[in-house]
C-alpha positions as CSV (number, residue, x, y, z in Angstrom):
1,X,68.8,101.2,42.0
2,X,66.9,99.0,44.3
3,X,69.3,96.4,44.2
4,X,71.9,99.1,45.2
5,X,70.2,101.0,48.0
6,X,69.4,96.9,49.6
7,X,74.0,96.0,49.4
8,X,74.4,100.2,51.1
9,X,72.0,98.7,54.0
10,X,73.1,95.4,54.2
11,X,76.3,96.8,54.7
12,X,75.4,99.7,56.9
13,X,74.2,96.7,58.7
14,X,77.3,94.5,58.4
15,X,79.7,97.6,59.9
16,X,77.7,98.2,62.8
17,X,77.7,94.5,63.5
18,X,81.3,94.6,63.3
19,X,82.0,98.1,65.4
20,X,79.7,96.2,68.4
21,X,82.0,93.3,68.2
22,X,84.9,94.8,68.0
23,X,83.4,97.0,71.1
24,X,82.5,94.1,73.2
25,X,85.8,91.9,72.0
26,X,87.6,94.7,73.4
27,X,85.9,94.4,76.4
28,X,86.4,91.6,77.2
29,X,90.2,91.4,76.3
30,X,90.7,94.4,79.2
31,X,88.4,91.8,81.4
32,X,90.6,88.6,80.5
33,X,94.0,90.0,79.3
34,X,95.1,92.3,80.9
35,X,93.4,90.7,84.7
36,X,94.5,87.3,83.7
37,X,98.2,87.2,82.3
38,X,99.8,84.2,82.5
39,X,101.8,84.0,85.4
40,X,105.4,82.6,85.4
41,X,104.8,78.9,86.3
42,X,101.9,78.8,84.0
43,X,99.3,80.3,86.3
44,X,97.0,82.7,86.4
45,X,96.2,81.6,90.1
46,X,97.8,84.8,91.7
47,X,95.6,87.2,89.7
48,X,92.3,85.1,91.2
49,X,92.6,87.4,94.6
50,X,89.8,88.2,96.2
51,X,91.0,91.9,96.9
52,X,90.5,93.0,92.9
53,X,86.9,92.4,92.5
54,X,86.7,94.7,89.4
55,X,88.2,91.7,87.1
56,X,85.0,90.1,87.7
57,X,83.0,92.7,85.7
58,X,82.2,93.8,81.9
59,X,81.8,97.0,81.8
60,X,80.0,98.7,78.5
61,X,79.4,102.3,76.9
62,X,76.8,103.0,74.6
63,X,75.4,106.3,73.2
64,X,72.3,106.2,71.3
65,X,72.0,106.8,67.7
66,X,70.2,110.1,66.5
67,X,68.0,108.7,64.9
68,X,67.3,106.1,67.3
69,X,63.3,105.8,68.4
70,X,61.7,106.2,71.9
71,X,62.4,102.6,73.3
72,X,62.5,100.8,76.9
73,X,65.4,100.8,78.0
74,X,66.0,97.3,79.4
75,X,65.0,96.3,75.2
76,X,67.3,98.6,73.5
77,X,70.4,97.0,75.7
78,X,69.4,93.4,74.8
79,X,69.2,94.3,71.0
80,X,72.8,95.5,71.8
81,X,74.7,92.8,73.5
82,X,73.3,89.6,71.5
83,X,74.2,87.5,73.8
84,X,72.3,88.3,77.2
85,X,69.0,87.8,78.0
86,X,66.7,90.5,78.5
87,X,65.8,88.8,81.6
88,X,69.6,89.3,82.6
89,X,69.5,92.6,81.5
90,X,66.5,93.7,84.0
91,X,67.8,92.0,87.4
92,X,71.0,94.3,86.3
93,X,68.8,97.3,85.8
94,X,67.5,96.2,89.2
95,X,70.1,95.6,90.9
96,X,71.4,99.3,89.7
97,X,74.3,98.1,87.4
98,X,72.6,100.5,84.7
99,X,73.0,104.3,84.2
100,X,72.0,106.6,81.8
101,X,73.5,110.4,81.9
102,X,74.9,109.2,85.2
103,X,72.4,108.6,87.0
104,X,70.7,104.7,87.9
105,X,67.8,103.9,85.3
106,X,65.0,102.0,85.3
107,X,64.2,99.1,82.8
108,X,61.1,100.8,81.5
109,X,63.0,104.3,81.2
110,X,62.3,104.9,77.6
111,X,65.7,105.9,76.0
112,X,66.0,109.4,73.6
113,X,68.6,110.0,71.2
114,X,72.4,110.2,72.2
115,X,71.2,109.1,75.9
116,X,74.8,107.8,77.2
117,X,74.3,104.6,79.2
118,X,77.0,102.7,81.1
119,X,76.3,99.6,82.3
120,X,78.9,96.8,84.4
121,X,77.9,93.2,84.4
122,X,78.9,90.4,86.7
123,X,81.1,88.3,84.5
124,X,79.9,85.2,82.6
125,X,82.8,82.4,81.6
126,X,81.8,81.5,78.3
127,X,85.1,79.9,77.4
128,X,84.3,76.4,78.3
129,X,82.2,74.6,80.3
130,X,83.2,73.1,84.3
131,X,84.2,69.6,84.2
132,X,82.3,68.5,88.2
133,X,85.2,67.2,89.9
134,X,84.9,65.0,93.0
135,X,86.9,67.4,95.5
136,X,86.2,67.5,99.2
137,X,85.2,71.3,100.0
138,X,85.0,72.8,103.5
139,X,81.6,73.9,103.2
140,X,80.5,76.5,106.1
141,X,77.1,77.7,104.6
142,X,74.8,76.5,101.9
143,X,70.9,77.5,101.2
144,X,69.4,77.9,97.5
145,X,70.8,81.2,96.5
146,X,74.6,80.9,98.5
147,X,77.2,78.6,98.9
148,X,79.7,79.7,101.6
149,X,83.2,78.0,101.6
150,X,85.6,77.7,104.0
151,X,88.9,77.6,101.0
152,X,92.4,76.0,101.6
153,X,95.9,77.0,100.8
154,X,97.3,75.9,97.6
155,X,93.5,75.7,95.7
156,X,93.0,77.6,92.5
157,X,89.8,78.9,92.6
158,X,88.9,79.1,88.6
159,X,90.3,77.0,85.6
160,X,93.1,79.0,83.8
161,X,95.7,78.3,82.4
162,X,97.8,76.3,83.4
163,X,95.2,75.0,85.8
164,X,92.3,73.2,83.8
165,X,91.3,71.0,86.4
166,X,91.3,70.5,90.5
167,X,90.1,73.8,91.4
168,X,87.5,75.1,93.8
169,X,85.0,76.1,90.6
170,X,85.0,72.1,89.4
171,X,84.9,70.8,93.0
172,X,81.6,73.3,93.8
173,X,80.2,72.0,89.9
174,X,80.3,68.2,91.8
175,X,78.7,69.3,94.8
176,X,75.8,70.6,92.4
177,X,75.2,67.9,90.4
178,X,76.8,69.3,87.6
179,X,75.3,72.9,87.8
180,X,78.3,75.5,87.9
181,X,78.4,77.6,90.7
182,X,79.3,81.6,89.9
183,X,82.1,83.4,91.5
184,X,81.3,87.3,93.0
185,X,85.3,87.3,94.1
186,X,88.1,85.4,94.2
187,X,90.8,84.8,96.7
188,X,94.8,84.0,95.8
189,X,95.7,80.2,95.6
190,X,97.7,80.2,98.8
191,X,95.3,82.8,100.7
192,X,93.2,80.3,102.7
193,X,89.6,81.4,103.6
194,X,86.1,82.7,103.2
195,X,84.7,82.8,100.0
196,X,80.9,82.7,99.0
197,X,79.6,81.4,95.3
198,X,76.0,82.6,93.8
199,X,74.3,79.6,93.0
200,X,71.7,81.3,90.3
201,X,72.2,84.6,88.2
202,X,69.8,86.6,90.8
203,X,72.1,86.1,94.0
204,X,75.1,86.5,91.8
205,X,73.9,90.2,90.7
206,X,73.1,91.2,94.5
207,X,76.2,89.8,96.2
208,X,78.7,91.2,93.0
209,X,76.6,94.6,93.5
210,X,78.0,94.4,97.3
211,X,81.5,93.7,96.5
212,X,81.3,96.1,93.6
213,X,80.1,99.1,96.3
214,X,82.4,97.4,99.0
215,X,79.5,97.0,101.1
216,X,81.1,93.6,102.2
217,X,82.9,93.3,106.0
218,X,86.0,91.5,105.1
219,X,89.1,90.7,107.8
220,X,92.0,89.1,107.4
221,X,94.7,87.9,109.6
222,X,98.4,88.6,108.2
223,X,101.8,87.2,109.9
224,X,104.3,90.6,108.3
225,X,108.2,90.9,108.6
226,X,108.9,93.2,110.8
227,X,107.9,94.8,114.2
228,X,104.6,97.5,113.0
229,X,105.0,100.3,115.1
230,X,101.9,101.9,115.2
231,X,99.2,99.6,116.7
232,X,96.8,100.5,114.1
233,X,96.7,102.5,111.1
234,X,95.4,103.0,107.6
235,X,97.5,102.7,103.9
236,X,96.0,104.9,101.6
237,X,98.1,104.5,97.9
238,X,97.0,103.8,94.1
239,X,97.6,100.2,92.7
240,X,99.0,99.8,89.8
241,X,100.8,97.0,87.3
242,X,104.5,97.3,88.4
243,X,106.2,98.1,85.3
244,X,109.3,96.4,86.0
245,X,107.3,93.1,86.8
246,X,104.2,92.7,85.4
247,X,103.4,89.8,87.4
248,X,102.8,92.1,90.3
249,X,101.6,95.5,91.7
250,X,102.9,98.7,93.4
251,X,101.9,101.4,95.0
252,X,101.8,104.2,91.9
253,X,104.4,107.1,93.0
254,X,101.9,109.6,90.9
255,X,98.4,109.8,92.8
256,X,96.8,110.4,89.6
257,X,97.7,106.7,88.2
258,X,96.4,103.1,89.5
259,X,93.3,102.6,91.1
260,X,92.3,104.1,94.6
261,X,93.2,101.3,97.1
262,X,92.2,101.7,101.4
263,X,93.3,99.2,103.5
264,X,93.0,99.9,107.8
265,X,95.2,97.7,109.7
266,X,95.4,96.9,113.5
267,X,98.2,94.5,115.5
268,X,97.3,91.6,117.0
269,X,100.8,90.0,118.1
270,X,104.1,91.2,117.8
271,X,107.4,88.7,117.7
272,X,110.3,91.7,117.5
273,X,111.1,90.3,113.5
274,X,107.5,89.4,112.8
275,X,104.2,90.8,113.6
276,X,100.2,89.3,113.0
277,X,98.2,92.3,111.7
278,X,94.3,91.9,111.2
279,X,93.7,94.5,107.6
280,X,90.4,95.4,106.7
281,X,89.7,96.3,103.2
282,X,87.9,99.4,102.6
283,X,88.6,99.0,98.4
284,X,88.9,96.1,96.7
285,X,92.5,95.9,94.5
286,X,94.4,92.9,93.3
287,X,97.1,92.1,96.0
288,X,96.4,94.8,98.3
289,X,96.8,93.7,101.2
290,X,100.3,92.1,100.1
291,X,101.1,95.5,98.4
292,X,100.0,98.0,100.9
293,X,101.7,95.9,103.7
294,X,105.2,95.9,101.3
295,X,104.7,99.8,101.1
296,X,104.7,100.6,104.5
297,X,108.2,98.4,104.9
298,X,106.2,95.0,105.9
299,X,106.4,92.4,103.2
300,X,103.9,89.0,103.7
301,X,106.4,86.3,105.7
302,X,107.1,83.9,103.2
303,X,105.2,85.8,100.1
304,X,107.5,84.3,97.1
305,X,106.0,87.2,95.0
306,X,106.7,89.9,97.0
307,X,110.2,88.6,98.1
308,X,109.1,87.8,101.5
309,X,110.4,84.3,100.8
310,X,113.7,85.0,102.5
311,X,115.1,87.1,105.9
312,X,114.0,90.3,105.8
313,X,114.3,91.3,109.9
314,X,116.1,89.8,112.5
315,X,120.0,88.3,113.3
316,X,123.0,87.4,111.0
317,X,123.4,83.8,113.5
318,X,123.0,80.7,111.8
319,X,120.8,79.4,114.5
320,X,118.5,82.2,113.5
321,X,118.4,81.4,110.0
322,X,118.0,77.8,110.7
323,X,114.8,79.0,112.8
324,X,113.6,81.1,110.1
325,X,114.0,78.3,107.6
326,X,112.3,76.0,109.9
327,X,109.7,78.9,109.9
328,X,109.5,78.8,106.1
329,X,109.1,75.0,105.9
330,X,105.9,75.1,108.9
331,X,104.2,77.7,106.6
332,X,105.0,77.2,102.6
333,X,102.6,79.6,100.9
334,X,102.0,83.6,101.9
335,X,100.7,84.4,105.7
336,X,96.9,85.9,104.6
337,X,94.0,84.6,105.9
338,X,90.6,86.0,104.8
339,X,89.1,84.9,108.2
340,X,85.5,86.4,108.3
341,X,83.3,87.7,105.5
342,X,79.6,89.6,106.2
343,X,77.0,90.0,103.2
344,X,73.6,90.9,103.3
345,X,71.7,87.5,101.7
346,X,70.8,88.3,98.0
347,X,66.7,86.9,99.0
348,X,66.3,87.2,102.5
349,X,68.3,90.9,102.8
350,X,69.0,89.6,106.5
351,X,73.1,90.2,107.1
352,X,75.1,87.2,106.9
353,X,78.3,86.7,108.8
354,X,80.8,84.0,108.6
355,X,84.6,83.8,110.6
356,X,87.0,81.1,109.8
357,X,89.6,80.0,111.8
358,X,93.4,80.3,111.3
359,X,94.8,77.3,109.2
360,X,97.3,74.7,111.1
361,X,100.2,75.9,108.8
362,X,99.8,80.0,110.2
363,X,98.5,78.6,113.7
364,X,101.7,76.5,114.2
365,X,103.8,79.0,113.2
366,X,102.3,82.0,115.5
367,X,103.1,79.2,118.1
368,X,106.5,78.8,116.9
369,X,107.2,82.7,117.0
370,X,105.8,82.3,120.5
371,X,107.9,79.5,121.9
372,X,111.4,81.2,120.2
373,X,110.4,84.9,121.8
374,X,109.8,82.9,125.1
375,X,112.9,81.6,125.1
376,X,114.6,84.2,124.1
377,X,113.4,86.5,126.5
378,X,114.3,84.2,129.3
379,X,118.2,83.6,128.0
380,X,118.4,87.6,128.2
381,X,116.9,87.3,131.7
């Protein structure tokens, strides 16, 4: 009898092991699947964009056992996800990544039978450790806790597949000794740009905490086909997975699918065919700036993706599309720019605000579009 009653709780034991790994494996293949699919020339580089911060979070559900006894809360979640530290667990608490019945907890809040908690962490990489990589890196700010980049066009910003080495994440491991810096967001491989690394697990919880709320001041600067009418304005239209490409988004036609996606725009320049827009992001989706602008009838110039790799505006001459092709060859890659970023510093609490520049590549072509307008504008005079 004894022996029984010991294989009913070792196996009691063995199936609730099993139900939180299967919880936490599905998890994780929401996080890595379906944020990460292999891209169509072996990539996963266009799914690294800055403007979907949620792929860089867990997120877990757990409702207390009825017979579960009075315990601190920050304990009972480290007996439940095996792998974290309870020391990781309490600057998550802190940082208020932890809720029971809705509502932020505290790490000694001392949990009660079927207490729902819900909890989001910043994502660790577990699959396999950053090769350091001897890569120069445009670095625009660095202090113990934050290292600010200034990224170029064409980088991959995290291994994948496809890309196992030469990205921004083994160039920053070199530039630490060896110590791997930890992503809060990601920008696109040919979106040049600000972008800020944690450099320990307490910076990366405040800063991810920002981006999560979308307390972070982000511009960018965006050459469009086109002439934008209105001066400024504001797209407001659920992202979703575009079901008849899976490689790329859409804005949803039912406002009760995709995820709620804000993005204010206001135009700098316009060139008749093309026009430079600055967007601000009020959420934070994968592609949105690239889909929003698409919605509203203004694909990226030269956004293969998207199909602004070809004439969308302007003549049926040949000396046009010579100039557009010329266009095409001064600026390869999609015209986005994340040119400023502003954080509040993860120790000091002081704001931090950085601007980049525009590139060569979208600088020489703004003066291209310039110099053909000109021209054009004094043949019709």
């Amino acid at each position: 009898m004894g022996s029984s009653k010991k294989k009913n709780t070792v196996k009691k034991l063995a199936d609730k092991l099993s139900a939180l790994s299967s919880e936490k494996e599905e998890v994780e293949s929401l996080s890595l699947s379906d944020e990460y699919p292999e891209s169509d020339d072996g990539g996963e580089e266009d799914f690294q964009d800055d403007e979907n911060v949620e792929e860089l979070f867990e997120h877990y559900h757990f409702t207390v056992d009825k017979g579960q006894s009075m315990m601190r809360l920050d304990k009972y979640i480290t007996s439940r996800m095996f792998e974290t530290s309870r020391s990781r667990v309490q600057m998550a608490i802190e940082a208020g990544y932890v809720r029971v019945g809705g509502k932020v907890a505290k790490s000694n809040y001392k949990i009660k039978p079927l207490d729902e908690i819900s909890l989001v962490f910043p994502y660790e990489k577990r699959a396999r450790d950053i090769g350091p990589e001897n890569i120069p890196l445009d670095i625009v700010y660095e202090d113990d806790d934050v290292l600010v980049i200034n990224k170029k066009a064409g980088m991959v910003v995290h291994p994948g597949h496809g890309h196992f080495s030469g990205t921004l994440v083994n160039a920053v491991a070199y530039h630490l000794g060896g110590k791997n810096g930890i992503l809060v967001h990601r920008i696109d491989k040919d979106t040049s740009g600000i972008l800020v690394i944690a450099k320990n697990e307490e910076a990366q919880m405040k800063l991810a905490k920002q981006f999560f709320d979308h307390t972070t001041k982000r511009k960018y600067v965006a050459i469009v086909w086109g002439n934008v009418e209105q001066d400024e304005g504001t797209i407001d239209g659920n992202i979703t997975r575009d079901e008849s490409d899976r490689m790329r988004f859409t804005v949803s036609k039912d406002p009760n699918k995709g995820k709620h996606a804000v993005t204010h725009f206001r135009v700098l320049e316009r060139f008749g065919y093309v026009t430079v827009v600055e967007c601000i992001l009020e959420t934070g989706r994968t592609h949105q700036i690239r889909v929003h602008m698409k919605h509203i009838g203004h694909t990226l110039f030269n956004d293969e993706r998207y199909g602004g790799n070809k004439i969308l505006q302007g003549t049926i001459y040949s000396k046009y599309k010579q100039f557009i092709e010329n266009c095409f060859k001064i600026l390869p890659r999609q015209g986005l720019h994340a040119k400023t970023l502003g954080f509040v510093h993860p120790s000091t609490g002081k704001q931090m605000d950085f601007d980049s520049p525009l590139p060569e590549d979208m600088k020489a072509l703004i003066e291209k579009m310039r110099a053909y307008i000109k021209s054009r504008n004094d043949i019709e005079a």
